[in-house]
VEXDREN-2710 file (C-alpha; in Angstrom, 1 decimal):
% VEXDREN-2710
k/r/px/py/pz
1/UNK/97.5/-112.5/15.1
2/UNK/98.5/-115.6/16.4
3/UNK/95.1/-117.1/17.3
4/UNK/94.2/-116.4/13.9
5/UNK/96.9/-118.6/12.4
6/UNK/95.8/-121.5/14.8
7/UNK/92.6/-121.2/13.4
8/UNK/93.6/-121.8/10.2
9/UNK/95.7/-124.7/11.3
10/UNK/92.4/-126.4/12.2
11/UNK/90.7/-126.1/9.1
12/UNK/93.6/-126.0/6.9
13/UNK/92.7/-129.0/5.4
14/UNK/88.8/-129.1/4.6
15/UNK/87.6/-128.6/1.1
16/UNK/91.0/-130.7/0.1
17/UNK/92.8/-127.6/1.2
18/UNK/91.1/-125.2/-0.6
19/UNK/90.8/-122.9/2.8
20/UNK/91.9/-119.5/2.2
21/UNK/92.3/-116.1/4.0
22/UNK/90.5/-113.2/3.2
23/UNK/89.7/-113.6/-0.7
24/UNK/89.0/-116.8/-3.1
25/UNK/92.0/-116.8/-5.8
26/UNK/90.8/-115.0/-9.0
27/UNK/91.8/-118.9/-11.0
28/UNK/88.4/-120.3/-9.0
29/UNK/86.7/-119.6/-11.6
30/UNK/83.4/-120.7/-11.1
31/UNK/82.9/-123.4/-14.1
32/UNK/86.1/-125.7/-12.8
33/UNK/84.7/-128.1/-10.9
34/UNK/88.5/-129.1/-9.5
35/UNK/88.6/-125.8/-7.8
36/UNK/85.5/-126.2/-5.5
37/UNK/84.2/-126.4/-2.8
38/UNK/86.3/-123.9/-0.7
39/UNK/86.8/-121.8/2.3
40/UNK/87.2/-118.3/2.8
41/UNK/88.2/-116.9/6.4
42/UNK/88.2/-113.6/7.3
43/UNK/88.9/-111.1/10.9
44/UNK/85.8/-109.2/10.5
45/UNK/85.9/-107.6/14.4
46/UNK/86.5/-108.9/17.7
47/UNK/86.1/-107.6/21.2
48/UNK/88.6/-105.7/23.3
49/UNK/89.5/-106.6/27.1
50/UNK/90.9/-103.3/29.3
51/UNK/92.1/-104.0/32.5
52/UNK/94.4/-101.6/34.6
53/UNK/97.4/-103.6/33.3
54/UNK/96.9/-104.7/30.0
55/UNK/94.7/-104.7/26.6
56/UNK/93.4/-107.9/25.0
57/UNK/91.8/-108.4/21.8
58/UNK/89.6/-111.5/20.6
59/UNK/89.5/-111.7/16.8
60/UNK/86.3/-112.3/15.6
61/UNK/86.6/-114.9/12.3
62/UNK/83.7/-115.2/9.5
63/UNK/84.0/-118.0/7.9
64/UNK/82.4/-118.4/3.9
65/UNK/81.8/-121.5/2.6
66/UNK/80.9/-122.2/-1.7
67/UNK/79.6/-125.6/-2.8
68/UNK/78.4/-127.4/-5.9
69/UNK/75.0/-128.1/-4.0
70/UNK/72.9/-127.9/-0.4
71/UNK/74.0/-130.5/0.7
72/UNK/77.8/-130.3/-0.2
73/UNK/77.4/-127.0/2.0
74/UNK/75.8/-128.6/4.7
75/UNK/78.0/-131.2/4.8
76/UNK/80.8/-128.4/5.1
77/UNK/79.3/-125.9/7.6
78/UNK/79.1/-129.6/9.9
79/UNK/83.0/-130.3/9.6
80/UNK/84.2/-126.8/9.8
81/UNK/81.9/-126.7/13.4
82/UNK/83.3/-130.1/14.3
83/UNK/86.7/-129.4/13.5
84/UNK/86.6/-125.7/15.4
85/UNK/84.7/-126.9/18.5
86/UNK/87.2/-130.2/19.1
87/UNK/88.9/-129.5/22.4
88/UNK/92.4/-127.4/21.5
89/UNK/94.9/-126.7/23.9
90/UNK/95.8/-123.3/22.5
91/UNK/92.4/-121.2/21.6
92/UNK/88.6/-121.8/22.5
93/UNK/86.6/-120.8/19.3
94/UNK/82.7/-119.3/20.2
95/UNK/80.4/-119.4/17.6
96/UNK/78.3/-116.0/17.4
97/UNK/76.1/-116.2/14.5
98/UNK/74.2/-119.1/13.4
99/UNK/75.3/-119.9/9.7
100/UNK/73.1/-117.9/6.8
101/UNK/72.7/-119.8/3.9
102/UNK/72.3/-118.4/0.3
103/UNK/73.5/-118.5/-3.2
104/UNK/76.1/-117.1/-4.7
105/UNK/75.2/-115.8/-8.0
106/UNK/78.9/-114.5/-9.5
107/UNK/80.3/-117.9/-8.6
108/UNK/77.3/-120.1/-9.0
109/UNK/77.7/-121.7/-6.0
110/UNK/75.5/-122.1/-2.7
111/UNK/77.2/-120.2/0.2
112/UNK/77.3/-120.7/4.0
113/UNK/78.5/-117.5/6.5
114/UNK/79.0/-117.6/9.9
115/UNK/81.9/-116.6/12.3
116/UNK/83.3/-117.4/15.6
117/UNK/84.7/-114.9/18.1
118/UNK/88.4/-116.5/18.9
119/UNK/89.4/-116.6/23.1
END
């Protein structure tokens, strides 16, 4: 999906370019400190356009975000909605659910979810 690979173009370089799609590398382990914060995207749905002529489809993108602390997550979730909603020639990205913020107790890190339906 091409709108998918823009997506990642744009946020490609957060979380010194830990950004990753679908799955955090099994070597993040959770004790190195080098290999955090970091991004996980994923295509989690999207919405289908019919017409009489043609079909659409508008990925849907979670987004997952691990940090050290609150506010390293905070500051995060801010540049990843920054970065997404800057005006971009080639997609508009909608954000559909607020982000849901919790801990991650596996990786010991405090995690941010939310997604973006891709147009």
């Amino acid at each position: 999906m091409e709108e998918v690979a823009i997506f990642y173009s744009l946020i490609k370089d957060l979380c010194g370019g830990r950004v990753y799609p679908d799955i955090i590398p099994v070597q993040n382990k959770a004790t190195d400190p080098a290999m955090w914060p970091a991004i996980r995207y994923l295509v989690v749905s999207g919405r289908v356009e019919s017409t009489n002529c043609y079909q659409s489809f508008n990925p849907r993108v979670q987004i997952d975000i691990y940090a050290h602390t609150p506010q390293e997550r905070a500051q995060y979730v801010q540049q990843v909605m920054e970065t997404v909603q800057q005006e971009n020639e080639e997609i508009d990205c909608l954000l559909k659910t607020a982000p849901v913020y919790s801990y991650d107790i596996d990786r010991q890190k405090y995690q941010a979810t939310f997604d973006y339906i891709i147009i």
